[in-house]
C-alpha positions in Angstrom: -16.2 -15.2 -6.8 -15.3 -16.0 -10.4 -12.0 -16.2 -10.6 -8.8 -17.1 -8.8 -5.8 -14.7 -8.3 -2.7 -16.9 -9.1 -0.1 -13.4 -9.1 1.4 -10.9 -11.2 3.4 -7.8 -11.2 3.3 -4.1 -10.7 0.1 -4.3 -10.2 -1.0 -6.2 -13.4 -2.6 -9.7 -12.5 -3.2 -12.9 -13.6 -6.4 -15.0 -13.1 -7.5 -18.0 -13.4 -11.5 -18.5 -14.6 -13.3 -20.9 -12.4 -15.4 -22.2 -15.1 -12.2 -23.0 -17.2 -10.5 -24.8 -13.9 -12.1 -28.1 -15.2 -9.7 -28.1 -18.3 -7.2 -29.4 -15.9 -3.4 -27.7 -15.4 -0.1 -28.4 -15.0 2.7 -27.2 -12.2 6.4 -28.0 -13.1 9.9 -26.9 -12.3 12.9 -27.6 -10.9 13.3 -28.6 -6.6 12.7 -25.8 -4.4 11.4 -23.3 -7.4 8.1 -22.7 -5.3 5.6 -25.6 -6.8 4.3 -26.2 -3.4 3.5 -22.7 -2.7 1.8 -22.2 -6.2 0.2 -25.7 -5.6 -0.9 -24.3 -1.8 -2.4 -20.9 -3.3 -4.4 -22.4 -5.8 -6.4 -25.0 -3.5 -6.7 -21.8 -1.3 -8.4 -19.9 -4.2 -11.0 -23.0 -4.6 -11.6 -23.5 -1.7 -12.3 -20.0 -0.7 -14.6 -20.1 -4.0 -16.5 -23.2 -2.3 -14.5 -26.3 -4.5 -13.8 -29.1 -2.4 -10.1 -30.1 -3.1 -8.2 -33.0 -2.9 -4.2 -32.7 -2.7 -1.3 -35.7 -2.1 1.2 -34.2 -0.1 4.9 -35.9 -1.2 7.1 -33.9 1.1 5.0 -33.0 4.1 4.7 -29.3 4.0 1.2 -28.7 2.9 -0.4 -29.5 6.0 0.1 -25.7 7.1 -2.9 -25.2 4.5 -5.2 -25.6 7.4 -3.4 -22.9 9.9 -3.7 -19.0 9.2 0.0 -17.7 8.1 1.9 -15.4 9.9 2.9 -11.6 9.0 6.7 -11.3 7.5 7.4 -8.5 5.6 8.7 -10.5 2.1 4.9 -11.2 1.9 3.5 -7.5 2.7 6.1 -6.9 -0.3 4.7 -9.5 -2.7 1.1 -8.2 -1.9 1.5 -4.9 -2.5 3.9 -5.8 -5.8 1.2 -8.2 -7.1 -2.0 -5.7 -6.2 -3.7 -7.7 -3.6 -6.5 -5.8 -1.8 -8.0 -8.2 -0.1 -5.7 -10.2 1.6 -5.8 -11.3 5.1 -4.5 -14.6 6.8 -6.8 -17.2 7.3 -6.6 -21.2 8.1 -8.6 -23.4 5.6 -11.0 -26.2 6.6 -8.6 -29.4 5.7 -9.1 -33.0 7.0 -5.9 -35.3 6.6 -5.8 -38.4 5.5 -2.7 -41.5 5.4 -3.1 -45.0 3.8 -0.8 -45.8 7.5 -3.3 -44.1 9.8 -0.3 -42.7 11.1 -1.5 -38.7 10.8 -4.4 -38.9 9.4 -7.8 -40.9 8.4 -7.2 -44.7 7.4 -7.8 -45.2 3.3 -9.5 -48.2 2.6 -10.4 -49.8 -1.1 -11.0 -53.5 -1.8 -9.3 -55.7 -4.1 -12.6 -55.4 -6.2 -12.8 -52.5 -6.4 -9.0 -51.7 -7.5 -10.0 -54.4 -10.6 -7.5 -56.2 -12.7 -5.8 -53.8 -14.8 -4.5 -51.6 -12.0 -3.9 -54.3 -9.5 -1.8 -56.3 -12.5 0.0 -52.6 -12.9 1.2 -52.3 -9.3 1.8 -56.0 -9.3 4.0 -55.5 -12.3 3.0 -58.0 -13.7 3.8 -59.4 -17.6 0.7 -60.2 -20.2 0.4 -63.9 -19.1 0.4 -63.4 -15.6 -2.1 -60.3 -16.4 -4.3 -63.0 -18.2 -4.4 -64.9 -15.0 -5.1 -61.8 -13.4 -8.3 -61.2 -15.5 -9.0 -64.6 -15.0 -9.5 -64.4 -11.3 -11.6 -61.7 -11.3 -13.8 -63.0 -13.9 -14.6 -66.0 -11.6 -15.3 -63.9 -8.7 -17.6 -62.0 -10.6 -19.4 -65.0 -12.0 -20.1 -67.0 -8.4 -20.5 -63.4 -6.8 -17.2 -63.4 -4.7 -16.0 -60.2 -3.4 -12.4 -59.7 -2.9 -11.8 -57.5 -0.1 -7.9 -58.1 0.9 -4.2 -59.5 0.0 -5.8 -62.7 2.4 -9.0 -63.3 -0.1 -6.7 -62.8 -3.4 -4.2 -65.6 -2.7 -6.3 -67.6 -1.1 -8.5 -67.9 -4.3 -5.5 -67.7 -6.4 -4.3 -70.9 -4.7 -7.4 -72.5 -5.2 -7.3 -72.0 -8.7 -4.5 -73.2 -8.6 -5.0 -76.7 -7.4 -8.5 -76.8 -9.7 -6.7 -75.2 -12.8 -7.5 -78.2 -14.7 -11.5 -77.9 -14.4 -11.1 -73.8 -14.5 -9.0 -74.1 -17.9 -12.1 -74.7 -20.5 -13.7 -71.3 -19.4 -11.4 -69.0 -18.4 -8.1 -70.2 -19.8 -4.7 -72.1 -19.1 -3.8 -71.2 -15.4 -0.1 -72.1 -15.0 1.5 -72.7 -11.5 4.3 -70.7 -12.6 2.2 -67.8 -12.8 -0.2 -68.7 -9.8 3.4 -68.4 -8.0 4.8 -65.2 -9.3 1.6 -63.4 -8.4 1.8 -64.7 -5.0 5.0 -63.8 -4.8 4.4 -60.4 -6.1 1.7 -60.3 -3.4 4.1 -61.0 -0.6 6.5 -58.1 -1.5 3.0 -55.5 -2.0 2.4 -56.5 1.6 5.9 -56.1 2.9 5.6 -52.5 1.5 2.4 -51.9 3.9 -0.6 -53.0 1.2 -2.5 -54.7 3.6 -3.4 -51.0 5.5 -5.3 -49.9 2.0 -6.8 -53.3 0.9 -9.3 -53.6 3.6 -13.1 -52.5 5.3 -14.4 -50.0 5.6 -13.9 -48.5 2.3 -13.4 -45.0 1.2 -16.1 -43.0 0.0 -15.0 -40.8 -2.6 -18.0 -38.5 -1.7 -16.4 -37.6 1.2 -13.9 -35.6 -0.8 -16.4 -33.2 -2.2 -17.5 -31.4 0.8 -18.1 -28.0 2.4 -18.0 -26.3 5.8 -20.6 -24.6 7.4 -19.3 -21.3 5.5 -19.8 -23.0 1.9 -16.0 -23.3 1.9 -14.5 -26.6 0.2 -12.8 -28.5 2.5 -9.0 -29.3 1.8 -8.4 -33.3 2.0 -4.8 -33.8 2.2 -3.0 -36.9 1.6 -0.2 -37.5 3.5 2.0 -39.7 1.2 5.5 -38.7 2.5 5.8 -42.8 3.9 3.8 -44.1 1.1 5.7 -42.4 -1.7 9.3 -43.5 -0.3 8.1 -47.1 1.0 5.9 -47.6 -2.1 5.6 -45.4 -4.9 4.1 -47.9 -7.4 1.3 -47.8 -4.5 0.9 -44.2 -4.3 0.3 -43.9 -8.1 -1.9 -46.7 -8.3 -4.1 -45.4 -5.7 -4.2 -41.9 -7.3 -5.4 -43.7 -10.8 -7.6 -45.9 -8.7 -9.4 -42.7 -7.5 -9.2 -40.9 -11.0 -10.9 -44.0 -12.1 -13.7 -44.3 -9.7 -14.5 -40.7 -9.8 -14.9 -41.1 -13.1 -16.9 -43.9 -13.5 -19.1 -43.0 -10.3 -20.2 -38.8 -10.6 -22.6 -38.1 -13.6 -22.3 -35.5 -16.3 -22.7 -31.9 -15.7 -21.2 -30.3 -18.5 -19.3 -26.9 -18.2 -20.3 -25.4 -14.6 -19.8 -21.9 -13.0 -17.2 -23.5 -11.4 -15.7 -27.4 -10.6 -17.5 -29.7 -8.5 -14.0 -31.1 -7.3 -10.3 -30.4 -8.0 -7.8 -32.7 -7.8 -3.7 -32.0 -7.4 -1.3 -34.8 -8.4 2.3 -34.6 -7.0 4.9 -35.9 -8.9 2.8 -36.4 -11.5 5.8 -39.0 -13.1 5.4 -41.6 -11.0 1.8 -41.7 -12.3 3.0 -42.9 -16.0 6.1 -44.5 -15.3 6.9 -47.9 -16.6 2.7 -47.7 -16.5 1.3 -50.8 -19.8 -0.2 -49.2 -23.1 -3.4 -50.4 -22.0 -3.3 -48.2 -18.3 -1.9 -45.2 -20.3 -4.8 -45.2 -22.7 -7.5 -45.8 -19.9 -5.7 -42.4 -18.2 -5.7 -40.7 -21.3 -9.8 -41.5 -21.8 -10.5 -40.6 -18.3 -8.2 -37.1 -18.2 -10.1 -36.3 -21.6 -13.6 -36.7 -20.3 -13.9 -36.7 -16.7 -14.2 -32.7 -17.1 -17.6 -33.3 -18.2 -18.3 -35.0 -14.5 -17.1 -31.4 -13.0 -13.5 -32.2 -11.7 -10.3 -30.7 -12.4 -6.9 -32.4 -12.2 -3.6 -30.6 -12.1 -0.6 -32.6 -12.4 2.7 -31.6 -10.5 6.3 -32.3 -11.5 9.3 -31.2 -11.9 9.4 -31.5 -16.7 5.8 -30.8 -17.4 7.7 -33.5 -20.4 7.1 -35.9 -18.3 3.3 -36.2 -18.5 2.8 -38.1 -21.6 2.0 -35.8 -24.5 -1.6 -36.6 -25.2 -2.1 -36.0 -21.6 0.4 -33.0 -21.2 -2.1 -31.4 -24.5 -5.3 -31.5 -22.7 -3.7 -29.4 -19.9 -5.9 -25.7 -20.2 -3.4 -24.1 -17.3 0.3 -24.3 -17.3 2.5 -22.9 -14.5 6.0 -23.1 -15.5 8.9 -22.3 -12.8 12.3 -22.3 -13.5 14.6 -24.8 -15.4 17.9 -25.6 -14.9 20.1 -26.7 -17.9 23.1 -28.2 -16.9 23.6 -30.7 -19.8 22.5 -31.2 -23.6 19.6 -33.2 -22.3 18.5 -30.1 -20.1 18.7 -28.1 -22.8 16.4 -29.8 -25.0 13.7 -29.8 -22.5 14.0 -26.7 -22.4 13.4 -25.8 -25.5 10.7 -28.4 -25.9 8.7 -26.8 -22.8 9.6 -23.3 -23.8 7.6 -24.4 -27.0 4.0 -25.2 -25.0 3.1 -22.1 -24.7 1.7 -19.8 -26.5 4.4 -16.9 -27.7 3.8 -13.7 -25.8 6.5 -10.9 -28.4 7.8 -9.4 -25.1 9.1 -12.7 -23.6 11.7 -14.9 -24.7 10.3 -18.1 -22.7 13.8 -20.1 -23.0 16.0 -17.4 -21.7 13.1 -16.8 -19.2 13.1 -19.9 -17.5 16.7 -20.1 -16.4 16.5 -16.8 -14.8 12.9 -17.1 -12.9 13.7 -16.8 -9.1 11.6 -18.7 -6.2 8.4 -18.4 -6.1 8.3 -17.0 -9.9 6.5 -18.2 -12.7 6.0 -18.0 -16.5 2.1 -18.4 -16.8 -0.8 -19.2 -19.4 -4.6 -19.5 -18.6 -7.3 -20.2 -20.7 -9.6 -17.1 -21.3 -13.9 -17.0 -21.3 -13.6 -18.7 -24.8 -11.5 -21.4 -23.7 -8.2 -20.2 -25.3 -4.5 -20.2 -23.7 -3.5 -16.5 -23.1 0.0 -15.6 -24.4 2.7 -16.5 -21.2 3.4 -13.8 -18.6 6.2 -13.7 -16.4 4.7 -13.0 -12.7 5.0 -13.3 -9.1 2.9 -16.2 -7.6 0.9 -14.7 -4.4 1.7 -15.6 -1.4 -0.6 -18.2 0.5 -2.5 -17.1 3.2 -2.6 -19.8 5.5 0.7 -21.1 7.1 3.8 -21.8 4.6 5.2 -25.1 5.8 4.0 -28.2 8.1 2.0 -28.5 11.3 3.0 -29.3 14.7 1.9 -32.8 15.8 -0.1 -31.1 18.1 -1.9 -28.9 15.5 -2.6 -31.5 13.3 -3.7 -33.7 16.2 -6.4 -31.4 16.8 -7.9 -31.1 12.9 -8.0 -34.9 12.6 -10.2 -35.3 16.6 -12.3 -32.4 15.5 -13.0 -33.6 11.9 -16.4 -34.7 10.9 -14.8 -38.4 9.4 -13.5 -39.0 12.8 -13.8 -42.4 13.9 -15.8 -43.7 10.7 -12.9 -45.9 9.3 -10.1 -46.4 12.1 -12.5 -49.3 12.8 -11.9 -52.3 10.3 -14.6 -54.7 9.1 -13.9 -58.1 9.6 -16.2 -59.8 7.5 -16.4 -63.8 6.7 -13.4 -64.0 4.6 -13.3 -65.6 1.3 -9.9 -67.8 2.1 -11.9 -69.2 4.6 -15.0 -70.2 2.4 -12.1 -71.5 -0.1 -9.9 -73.2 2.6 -12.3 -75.2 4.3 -15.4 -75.6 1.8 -18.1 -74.2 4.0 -21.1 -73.2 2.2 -21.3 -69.3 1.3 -23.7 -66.7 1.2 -22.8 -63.7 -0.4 -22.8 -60.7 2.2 -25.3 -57.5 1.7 -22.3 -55.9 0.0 -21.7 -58.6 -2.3 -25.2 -59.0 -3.3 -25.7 -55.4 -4.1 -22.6 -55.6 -6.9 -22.8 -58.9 -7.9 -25.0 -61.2 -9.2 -24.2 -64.6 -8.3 -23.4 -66.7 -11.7 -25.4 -70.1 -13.0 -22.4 -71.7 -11.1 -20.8 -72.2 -7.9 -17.6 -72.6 -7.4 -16.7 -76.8 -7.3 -17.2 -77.2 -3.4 -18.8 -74.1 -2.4 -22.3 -74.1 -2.8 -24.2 -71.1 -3.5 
């Protein structure tokens, strides 16, 4: 399998090239123009090719991906319309996961590992309070202190606090004022349900690039419909988190046959929203070159406009459904999408995408020379596992019978860092610790290396 089917009509049909699916795509439109469906099809079509996918589900509805769908005669229509021959129901392999361990696998990272830039992000915090930020980290690096929770953070944040005086030659002035905002900030992060992802054992990204016994990829399927509504600074930071340490952890592989992993983004704006210079240019590096590492990313939103330019330009597929424009603003969008993509003579894109109907799409793909085709105006294929969610009792079943069950409902409690800081027992860094850190020429001022 070399390609993936994404539709068509009367029997002419657009596909997607597997060794092009690492130039990274776009899905927009307006609510209930069939994103989910065209989102469902595609992690089908790689995973049936034997790319492991990764999707966030927003709304709930994609966990049917791992059910076979049911006969209804719309879809024998759109089969035979689009020129299907092969098509046949079938469940995929999908494991769930939820940052809640509400219906799904726990998702653990540590403060470490999340780093200063993207915890200062979904801390919202301003430059100075950043430049603390930095500072903290910097000192847990140098004595070889791993951060693991909320409980570690502000417990060394308070003691740099009280020894901000000593602390100030090397790593800066460290106000009280901002030692309290950030615990403050901290306190609201928690309220919002933080302290589920900041904690042992953590995720192992590997565990997202797997196949079944039949070399299918396996589906792993966020369920953010909580942590998007509870805390949607949250749910993007994680998503960045994981861009960023997928990045920085596979090696190159260059252009393959086909991706090593695939990665879908729902609503994609939340990712860039309100998101520092800084974060937007470390997104923009990693979007650029983490194709080289062999993983896709597809973005999902409603105005592909709202995926920052340099970003939006690096996109190889775009699947546009319809627009609606309702006010000059609308309009201009429009026009402005209409615009990214290349002009096909027997399509006016603009008048196009106000009359596209459910589950229709104006398309471009990039051909065998890495070049975006001219837009068509198709029918997106049906999916051909279940259209919609689970029962609790379906989904019950995937997660017991998964291979990841039971390796991180149970948390690590390891000797905490607020108690080393607390009560100035000596400390010894932990395996963990001394496998990323080395421990600097000095300790910390009464804890002894």
């Amino acid at each position: 399998m070399t390609e993936i089917v994404i539709g068509g009509q009367n029997g002419k049909q657009v596909k997607m090239a597997l060794a092009m699916a690492n130039r990274h795509g776009v899905i927009s439109g307006a609510t209930g123009s069939g994103k989910t469906v065209t989102l469902q099809i595609l992690a089908e079509g790689f995973s049936k090719a034997g790319v492991p996918v990764f999707l966030a589900d927003i709304k709930g509805d994609l966990s049917g991906i791992g059910h076979q769908g049911q006969l209804h005669e719309k879809i024998t229509e759109r089969v035979q319309k689009i020129g299907i021959e092969d098509f046949r129901f079938r469940a995929n392999p999908a494991v769930f996961w939820d940052i809640f361990a509400k219906t799904g696998h726990p998702v653990h990272t540590t403060i470490s590992d999340m780093g200063p830039l993207l915890l200062s992000n979904l801390l919202e915090l301003n430059d100075t309070q950043t430049g603390v930020m930095y500072s903290c980290f910097k000192l847990a690096d140098d004595d070889g202190l791993l951060l693991l929770d909320l409980k570690d953070l502000r417990a060394l944040l308070l003691w740099m606090g009280e020894n901000a005086k000593q602390l100030g030659m090397k790593y800066g002035n460290i106000s009280a004022a901002s030692i309290g905002a950030i615990q403050r900030r901290l306190l609201v992060l928690e309220e919002q349900g933080a302290e589920h992802f900041f904690a042992e054992p953590a995720l192992e990204l590997a565990d997202f690039c797997k196949t079944d016994f039949s070399g299918k990829g396996i589906i792993s399927i966020l369920d953010a419909t909580e942590l998007s509504t509870r805390s949607p600074r949250l749910y993007a930071t994680f998503l960045l988190w994981m861009l960023s340490e997928l990045y920085e952890t596979f090696p190159e592989v260059g252009d393959l046959e086909r991706p090593r992993l695939v990665l879908f983004f729902d609503e994609a704006h939340l990712l860039f929203e309100q998101a520092p210079k800084a974060l937007l240019d470390k997104i923009e590096q990693i979007v650029r070159l983490i194709r080289s590492k062999g993983i896709g990313v597809y973005f999902i939103s409603q105005n592909a406009l709202d995926i920052p330019p340099d970003i939006l330009g690096q996109m190889g597929l775009k699947i546009q459904h319809a627009l609606r424009a309702f006010t000059p603003k609308d309009r201009k969008a429009l026009k402005s999408v209409a615009e990214t993509f290349r002009i096909n003579p027997q399509i006016d894109v603009e008048t196009a995408l106000q009359e596209l109907k459910t589950g229709e799409a104006l398309v471009s793909v990039l051909d065998k020379e890495g070049s975006p085709t001219p837009v068509e105006r198709i029918l997106i294929r049906p999916p051909e596992s279940q259209i919609g969610p689970l029962s609790e009792q379906q989904r019950s079943l995937i997660i017991s019978r998964s291979l990841f069950s039971g390796r991180y409902e149970q948390l690590i409690d390891r000797d905490r860092l607020m108690n080393y800081c607390s009560a100035g027992l000596n400390w010894r860094p932990t395996h963990r610790q001394q496998s990323r850190f080395k421990p600097g020429p000095d300790s910390l001022p009464g804890v002894k290396a």
